[in-house]
ROTOR-302498 format. One record per residue: z, x, y of N, C-alpha, C in turn; residue number from 1. Coordinates in steps of 0.2 Angstrom, whole numbers, plus 5000, padded with zeros to 4 digits. Each point is the difference from the previous one (the first is absolute). Last residue first. Example, Ala and Ser with C-alpha at 12.3 -4.5 7.8 and 13.67 -1.06 7.14 Angstrom:
residues 2
5035,5064,4989,5001,5004,5006,5003,4996,5005,2;
5000,5002,4972,5000,4996,5006,5000,5004,5006,1;
This chain:
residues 256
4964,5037,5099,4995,5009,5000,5003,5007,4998,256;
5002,4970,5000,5004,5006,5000,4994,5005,4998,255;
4988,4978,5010,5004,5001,4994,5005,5008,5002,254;
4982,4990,5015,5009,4999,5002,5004,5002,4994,253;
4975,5004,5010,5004,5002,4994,5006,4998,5002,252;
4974,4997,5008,5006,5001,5002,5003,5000,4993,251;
4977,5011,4995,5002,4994,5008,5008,4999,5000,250;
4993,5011,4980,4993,5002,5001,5002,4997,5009,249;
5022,5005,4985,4996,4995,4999,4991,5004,5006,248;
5025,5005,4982,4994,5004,5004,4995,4995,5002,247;
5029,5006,4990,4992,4993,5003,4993,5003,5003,246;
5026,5013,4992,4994,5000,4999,4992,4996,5000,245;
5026,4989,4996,4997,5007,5005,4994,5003,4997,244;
5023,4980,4996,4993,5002,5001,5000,5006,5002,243;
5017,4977,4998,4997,5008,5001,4995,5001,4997,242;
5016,4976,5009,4993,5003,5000,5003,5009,5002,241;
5012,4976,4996,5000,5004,5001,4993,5003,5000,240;
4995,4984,5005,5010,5003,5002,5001,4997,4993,239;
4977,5000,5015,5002,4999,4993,5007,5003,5001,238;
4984,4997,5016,5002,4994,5000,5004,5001,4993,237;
4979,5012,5004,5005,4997,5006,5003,4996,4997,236;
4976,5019,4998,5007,4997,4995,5004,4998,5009,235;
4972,5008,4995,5006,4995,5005,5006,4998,4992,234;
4976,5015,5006,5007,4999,4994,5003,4996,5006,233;
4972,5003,5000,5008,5001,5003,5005,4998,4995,232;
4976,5009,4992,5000,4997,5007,5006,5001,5004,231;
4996,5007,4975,4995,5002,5005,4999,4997,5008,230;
5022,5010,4985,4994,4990,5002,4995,5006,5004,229;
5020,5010,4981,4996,5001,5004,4997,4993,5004,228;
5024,5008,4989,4995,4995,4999,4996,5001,5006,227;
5024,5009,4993,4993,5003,5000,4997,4996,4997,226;
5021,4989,5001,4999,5007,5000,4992,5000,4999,225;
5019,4982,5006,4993,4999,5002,4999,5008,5001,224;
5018,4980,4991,4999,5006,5002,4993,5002,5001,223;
5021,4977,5005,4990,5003,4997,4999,5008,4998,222;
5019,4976,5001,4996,5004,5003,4995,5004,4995,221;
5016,4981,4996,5001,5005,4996,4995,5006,5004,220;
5006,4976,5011,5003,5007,5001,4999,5006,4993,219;
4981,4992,5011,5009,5003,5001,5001,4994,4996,218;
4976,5008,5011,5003,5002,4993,5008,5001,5000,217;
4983,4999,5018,5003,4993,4999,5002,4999,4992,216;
4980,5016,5004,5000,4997,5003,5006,4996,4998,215;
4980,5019,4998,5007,4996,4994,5004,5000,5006,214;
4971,5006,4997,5006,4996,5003,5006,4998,4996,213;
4975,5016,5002,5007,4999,4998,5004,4995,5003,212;
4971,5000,5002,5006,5002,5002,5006,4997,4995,211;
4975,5007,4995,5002,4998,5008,5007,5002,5000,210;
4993,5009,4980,4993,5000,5004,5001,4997,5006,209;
5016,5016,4987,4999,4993,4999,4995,4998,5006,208;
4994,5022,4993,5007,4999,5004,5000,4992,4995,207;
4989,5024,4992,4998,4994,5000,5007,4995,5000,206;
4999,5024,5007,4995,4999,4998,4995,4992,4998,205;
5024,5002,5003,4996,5006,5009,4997,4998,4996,204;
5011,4984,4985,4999,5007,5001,4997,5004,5007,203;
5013,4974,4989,4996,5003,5003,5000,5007,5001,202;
5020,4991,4994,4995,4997,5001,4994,5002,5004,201;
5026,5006,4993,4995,5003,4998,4993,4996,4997,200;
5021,4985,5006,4998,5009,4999,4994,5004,4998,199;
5019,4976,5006,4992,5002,5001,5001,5006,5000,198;
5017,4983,4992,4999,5005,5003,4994,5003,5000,197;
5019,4980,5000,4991,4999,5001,5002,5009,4999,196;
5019,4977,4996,4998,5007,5003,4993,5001,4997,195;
5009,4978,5005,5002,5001,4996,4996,5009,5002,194;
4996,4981,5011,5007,5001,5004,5002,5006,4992,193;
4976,4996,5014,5003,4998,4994,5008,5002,5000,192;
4981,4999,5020,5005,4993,4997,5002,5003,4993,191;
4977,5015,5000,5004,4996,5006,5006,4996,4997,190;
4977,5018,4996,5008,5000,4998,5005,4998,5006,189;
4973,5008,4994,5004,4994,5004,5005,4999,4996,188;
4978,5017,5002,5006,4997,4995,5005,4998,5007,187;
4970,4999,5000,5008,4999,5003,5008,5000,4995,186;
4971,5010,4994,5000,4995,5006,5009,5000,5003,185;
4993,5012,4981,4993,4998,5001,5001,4998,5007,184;
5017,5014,4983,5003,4994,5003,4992,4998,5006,183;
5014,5016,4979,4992,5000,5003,4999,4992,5003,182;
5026,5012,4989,4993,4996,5001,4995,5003,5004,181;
5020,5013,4990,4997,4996,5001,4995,4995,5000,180;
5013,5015,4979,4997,5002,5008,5000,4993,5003,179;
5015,5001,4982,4996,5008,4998,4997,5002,5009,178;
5021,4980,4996,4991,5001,5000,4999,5009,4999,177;
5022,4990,5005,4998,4995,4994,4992,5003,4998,176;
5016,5007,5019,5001,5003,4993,4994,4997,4995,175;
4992,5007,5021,5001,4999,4994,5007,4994,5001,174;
4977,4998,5007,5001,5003,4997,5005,5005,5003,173;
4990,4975,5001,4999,5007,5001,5002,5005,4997,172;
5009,4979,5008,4993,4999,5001,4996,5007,4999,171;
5024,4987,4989,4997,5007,5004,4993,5000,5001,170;
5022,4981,4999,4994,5001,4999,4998,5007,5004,169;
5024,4986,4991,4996,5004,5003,4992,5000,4997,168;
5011,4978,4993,5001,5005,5001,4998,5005,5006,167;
5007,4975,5001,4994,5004,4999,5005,5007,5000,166;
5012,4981,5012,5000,5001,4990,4995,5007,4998,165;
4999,4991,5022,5005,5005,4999,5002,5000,4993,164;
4975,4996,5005,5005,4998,5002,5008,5005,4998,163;
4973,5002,5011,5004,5001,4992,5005,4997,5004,162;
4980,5001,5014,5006,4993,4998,5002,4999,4994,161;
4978,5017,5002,5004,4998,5004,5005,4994,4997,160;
4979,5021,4999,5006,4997,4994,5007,4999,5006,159;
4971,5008,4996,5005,4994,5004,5006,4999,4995,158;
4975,5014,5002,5006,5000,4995,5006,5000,5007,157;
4969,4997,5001,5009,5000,5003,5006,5001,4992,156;
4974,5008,4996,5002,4996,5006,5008,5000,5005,155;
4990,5009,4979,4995,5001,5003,5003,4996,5008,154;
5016,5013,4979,4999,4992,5005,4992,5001,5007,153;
5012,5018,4977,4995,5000,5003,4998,4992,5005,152;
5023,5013,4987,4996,4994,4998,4993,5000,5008,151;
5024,5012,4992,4994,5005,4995,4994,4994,5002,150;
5021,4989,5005,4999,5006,5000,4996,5002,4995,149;
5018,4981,5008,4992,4998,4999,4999,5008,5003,148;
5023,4986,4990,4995,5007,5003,4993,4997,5000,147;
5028,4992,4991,4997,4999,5004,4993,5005,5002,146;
5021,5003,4984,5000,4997,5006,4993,4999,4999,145;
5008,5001,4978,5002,5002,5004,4998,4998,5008,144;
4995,4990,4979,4998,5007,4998,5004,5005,5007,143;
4999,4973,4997,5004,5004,4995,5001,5007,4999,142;
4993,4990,5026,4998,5000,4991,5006,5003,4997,141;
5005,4988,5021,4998,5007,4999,4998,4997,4992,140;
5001,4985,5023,5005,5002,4996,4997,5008,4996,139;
4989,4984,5016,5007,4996,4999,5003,5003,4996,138;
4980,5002,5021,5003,5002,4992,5005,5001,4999,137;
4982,4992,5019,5007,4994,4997,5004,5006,4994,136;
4974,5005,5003,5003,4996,5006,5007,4996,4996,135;
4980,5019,4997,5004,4997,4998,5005,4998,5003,134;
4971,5008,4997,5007,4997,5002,5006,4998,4997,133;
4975,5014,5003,5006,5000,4994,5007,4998,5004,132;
4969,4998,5002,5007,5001,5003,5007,5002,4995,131;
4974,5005,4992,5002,4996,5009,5008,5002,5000,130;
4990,5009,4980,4995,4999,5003,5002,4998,5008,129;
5014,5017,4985,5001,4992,5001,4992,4997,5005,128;
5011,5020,4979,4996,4997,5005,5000,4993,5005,127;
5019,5018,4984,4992,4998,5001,4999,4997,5004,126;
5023,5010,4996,4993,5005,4998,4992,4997,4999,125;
5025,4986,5000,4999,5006,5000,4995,5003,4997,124;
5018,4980,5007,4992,5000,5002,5001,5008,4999,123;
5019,4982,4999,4998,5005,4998,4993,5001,5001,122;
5018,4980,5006,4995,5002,4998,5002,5008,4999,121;
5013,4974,5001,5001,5007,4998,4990,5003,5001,120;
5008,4976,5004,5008,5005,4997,4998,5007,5000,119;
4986,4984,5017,5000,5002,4993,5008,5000,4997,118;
4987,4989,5022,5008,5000,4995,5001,5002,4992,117;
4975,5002,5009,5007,4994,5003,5005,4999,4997,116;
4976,5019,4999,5007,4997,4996,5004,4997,5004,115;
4974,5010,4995,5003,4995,5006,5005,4997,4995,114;
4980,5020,4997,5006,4998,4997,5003,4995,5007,113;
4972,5002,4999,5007,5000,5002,5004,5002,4995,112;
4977,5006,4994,4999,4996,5007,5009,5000,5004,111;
4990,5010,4978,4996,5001,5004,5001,4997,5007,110;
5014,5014,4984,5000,4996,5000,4994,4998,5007,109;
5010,5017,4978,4993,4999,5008,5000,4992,5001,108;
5021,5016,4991,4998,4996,4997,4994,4999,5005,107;
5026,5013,4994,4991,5002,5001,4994,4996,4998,106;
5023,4993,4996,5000,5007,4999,4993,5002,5001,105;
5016,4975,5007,4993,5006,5002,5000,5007,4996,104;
5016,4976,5001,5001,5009,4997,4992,5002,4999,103;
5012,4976,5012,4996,5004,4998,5002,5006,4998,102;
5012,4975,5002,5002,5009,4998,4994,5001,4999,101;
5008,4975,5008,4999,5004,4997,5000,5009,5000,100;
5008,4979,5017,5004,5002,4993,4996,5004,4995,99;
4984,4989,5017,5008,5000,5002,5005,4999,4993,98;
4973,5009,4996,5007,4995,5004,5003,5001,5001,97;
4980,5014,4997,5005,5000,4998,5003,4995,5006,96;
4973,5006,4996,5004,4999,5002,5008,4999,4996,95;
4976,5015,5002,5006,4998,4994,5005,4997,5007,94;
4970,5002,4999,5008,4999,5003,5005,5000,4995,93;
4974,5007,4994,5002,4997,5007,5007,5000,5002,92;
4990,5014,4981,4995,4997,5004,5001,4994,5006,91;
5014,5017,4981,5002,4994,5004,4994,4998,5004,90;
5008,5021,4982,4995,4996,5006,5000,4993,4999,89;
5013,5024,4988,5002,4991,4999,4992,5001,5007,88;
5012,5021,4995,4993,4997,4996,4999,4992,5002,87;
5024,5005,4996,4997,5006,5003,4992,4999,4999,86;
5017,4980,4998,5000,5005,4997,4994,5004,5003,85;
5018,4982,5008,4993,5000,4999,4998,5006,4998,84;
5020,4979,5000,4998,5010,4999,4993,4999,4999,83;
5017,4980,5008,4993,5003,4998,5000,5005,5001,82;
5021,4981,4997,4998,5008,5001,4995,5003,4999,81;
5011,4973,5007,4996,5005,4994,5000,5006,5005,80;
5009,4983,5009,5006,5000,4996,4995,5006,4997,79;
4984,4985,5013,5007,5001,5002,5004,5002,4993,78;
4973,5006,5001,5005,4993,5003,5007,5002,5000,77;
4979,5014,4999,5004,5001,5001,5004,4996,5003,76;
4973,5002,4994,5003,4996,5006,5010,5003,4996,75;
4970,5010,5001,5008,5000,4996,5006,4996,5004,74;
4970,5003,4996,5007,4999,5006,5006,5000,4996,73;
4977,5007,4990,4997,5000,5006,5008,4995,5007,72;
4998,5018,4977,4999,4994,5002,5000,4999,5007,71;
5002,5020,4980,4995,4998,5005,5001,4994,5003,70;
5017,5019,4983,4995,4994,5001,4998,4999,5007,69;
5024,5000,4990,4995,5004,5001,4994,4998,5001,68;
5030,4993,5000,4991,5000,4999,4997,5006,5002,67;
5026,4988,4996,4998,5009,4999,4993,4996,4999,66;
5017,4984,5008,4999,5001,4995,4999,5007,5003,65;
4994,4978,5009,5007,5001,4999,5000,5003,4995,64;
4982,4989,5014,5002,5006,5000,5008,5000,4997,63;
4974,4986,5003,5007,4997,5001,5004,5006,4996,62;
4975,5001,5007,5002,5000,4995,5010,4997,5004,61;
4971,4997,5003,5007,4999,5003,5006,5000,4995,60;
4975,5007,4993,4999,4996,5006,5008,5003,5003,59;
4995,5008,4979,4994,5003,5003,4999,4997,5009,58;
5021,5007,4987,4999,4993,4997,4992,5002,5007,57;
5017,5021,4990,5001,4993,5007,4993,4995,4997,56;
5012,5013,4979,4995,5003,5007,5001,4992,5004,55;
5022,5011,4987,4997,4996,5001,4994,5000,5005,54;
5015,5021,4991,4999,4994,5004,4996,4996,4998,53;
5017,5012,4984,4994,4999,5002,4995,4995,5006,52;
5025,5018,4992,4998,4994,5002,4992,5002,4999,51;
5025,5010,4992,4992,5002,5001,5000,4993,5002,50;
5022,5016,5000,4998,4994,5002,4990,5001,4998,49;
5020,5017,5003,5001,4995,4992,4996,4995,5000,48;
5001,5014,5019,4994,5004,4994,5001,4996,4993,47;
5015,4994,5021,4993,5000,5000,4994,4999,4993,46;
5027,4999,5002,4996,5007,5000,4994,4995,4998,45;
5020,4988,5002,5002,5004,5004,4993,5005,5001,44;
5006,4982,4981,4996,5000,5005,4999,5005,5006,43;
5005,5003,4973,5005,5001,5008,4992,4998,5006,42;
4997,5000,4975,5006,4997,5001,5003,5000,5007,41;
4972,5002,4991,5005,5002,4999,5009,5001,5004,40;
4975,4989,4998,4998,5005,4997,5007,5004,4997,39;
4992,4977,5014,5006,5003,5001,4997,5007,4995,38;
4983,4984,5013,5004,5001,4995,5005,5005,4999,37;
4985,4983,5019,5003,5006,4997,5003,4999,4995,36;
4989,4982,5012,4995,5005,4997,5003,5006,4998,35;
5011,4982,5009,4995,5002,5007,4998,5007,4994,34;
5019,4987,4992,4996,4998,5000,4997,5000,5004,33;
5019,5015,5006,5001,4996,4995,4992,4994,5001,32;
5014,5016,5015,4999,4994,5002,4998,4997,4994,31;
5005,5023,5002,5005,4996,4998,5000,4992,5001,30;
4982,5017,5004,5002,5001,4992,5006,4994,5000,29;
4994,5008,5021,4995,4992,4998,5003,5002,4992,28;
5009,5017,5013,5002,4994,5002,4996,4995,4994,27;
4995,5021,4995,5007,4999,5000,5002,4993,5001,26;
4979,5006,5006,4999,4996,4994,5007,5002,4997,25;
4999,5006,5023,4999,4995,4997,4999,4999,4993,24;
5009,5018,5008,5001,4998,5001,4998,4993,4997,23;
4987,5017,4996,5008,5000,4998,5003,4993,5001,22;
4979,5009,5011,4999,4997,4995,5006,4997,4994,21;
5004,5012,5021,4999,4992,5000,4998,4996,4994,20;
5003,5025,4999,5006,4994,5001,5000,4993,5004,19;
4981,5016,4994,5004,4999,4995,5008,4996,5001,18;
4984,5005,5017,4999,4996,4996,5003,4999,4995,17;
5008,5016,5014,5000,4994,5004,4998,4995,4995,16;
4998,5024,4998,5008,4995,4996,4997,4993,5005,15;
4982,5010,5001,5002,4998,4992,5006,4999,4999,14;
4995,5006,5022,4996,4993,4999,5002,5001,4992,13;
5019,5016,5011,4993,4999,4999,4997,4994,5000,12;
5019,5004,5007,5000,5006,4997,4994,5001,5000,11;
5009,4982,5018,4999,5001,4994,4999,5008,5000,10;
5010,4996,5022,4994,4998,4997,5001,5002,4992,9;
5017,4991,5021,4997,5004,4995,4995,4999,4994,8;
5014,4996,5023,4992,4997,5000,4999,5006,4993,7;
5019,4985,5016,5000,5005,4994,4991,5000,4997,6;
5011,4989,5018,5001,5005,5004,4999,5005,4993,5;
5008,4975,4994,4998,5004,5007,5001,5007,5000,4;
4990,4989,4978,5008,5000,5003,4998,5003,5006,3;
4987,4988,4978,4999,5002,5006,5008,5001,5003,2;
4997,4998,4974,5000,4996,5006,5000,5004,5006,1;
């Protein structure tokens, strides 16, 4: 979990996958009929655990479980836990309800993710053709906090009005994330009362393409470390808020 003023970085991207990939099928192993088999006596250890996902369904698949596969939208109803497995393609939108659980492990999706009052997201390592919204987040995956990291947003990536139930969320990189985002158009990080840390977003070489905004993040506040925009950084309004290193292309209010 993100903590103020502590910005450290993973060992490596392999510990990093290997211990998500831990983690959850730790977690999901204990939820019991969603495709997994016990193999042996102590839930506790991952590696006891085999599962086969389920391919997404060619049109509109209804998600609660470990899939794979090519279909054309993944919808994420309330109380269900969709794990999207690495390779997965989505051809238009994975939308999540109010109450469900995304776990993205590197997935192309081609048009939206769009989450209202999720419980929990994850997003790591693929593609998002347009927008990557999340609005209202209610809580935290079984697998631990909250991230959207390693993940390519052709457009806007939006994460506003978490609630104070909601876990922390890392926009970046670290603890939770290997690396950041690649951000097309605006990351926006507004209203969430539950903590936000934006990191290591966008590079000098390839910025976030208009503009940073984190913004009226309290009280779990904000921290805001070395994120590039190619146009303006504007942070305000967040209490508590740290940060440093911001670099923006036009004005820059974020920590420097």
């Amino acid at each position: 979990m993100a903590r103020f003023g502590k910005h450290v970085r993973p060992t490596s991207r392999a510990g990093f996958a290997v211990g998500l990939t831990a983690a959850i099928f730790g977690a999901l192993a204990l939820m019991g009929g969603l495709g997994y088999a016990s193999i042996g006596r102590s839930s506790a250890s991952a590696a006891q655990y085999e599962y086969t996902p389920t391919p997404l369904n060619p049109g509109t698949t209804t998600c609660n479980g470990v899939y794979n596969g090519t279909g054309t939208n993944v919808i994420v109803p309330g109380g269900a836990v969709c794990t999207l497995a690495a390779g997965t393609t989505v051809t238009h939108d994975v939308n999540v309800e109010s109450g469900g659980t995304l776990i993205d492990l590197g997935v192309a999706i081609g048009h939206d993710i769009d989450a209202n009052g999720a419980d929990g997201i994850q997003v790591a390592g693929g593609t998002v053709g347009h927008d990557l919204t999340i609005n209202g987040l209610n809580g935290s995956p079984p697998t631990g906090d909250n991230f959207v990291c390693s993940t390519t947003v052709s457009h806007d990536l939006v994460v506003t009005n978490g609630t104070a139930a909601g876990g922390s969320i890392d926009i970046g990189d670290p603890p939770d994330c290997s690396t950041g985002n690649n951000v097309g158009h605006d990351l926006n990080v507004q209203g969430n009362a539950n903590h936000v840390d934006v990191s290591e977003n966008g590079t000098s070489g390839t910025p976030i393409g208009h503009d940073l905004i984190v913004k009226n993040n309290h009280p779990g506040g904000a921290g805001v470390i070395h994120n590039y925009a190619g146009h303006n950084a504007t942070c305000a309004g967040n209490l508590p808020q740290t940060g440093s290193a911001n670099h923006a292309a036009g004005t820059n209010t974020c920590p420097v």
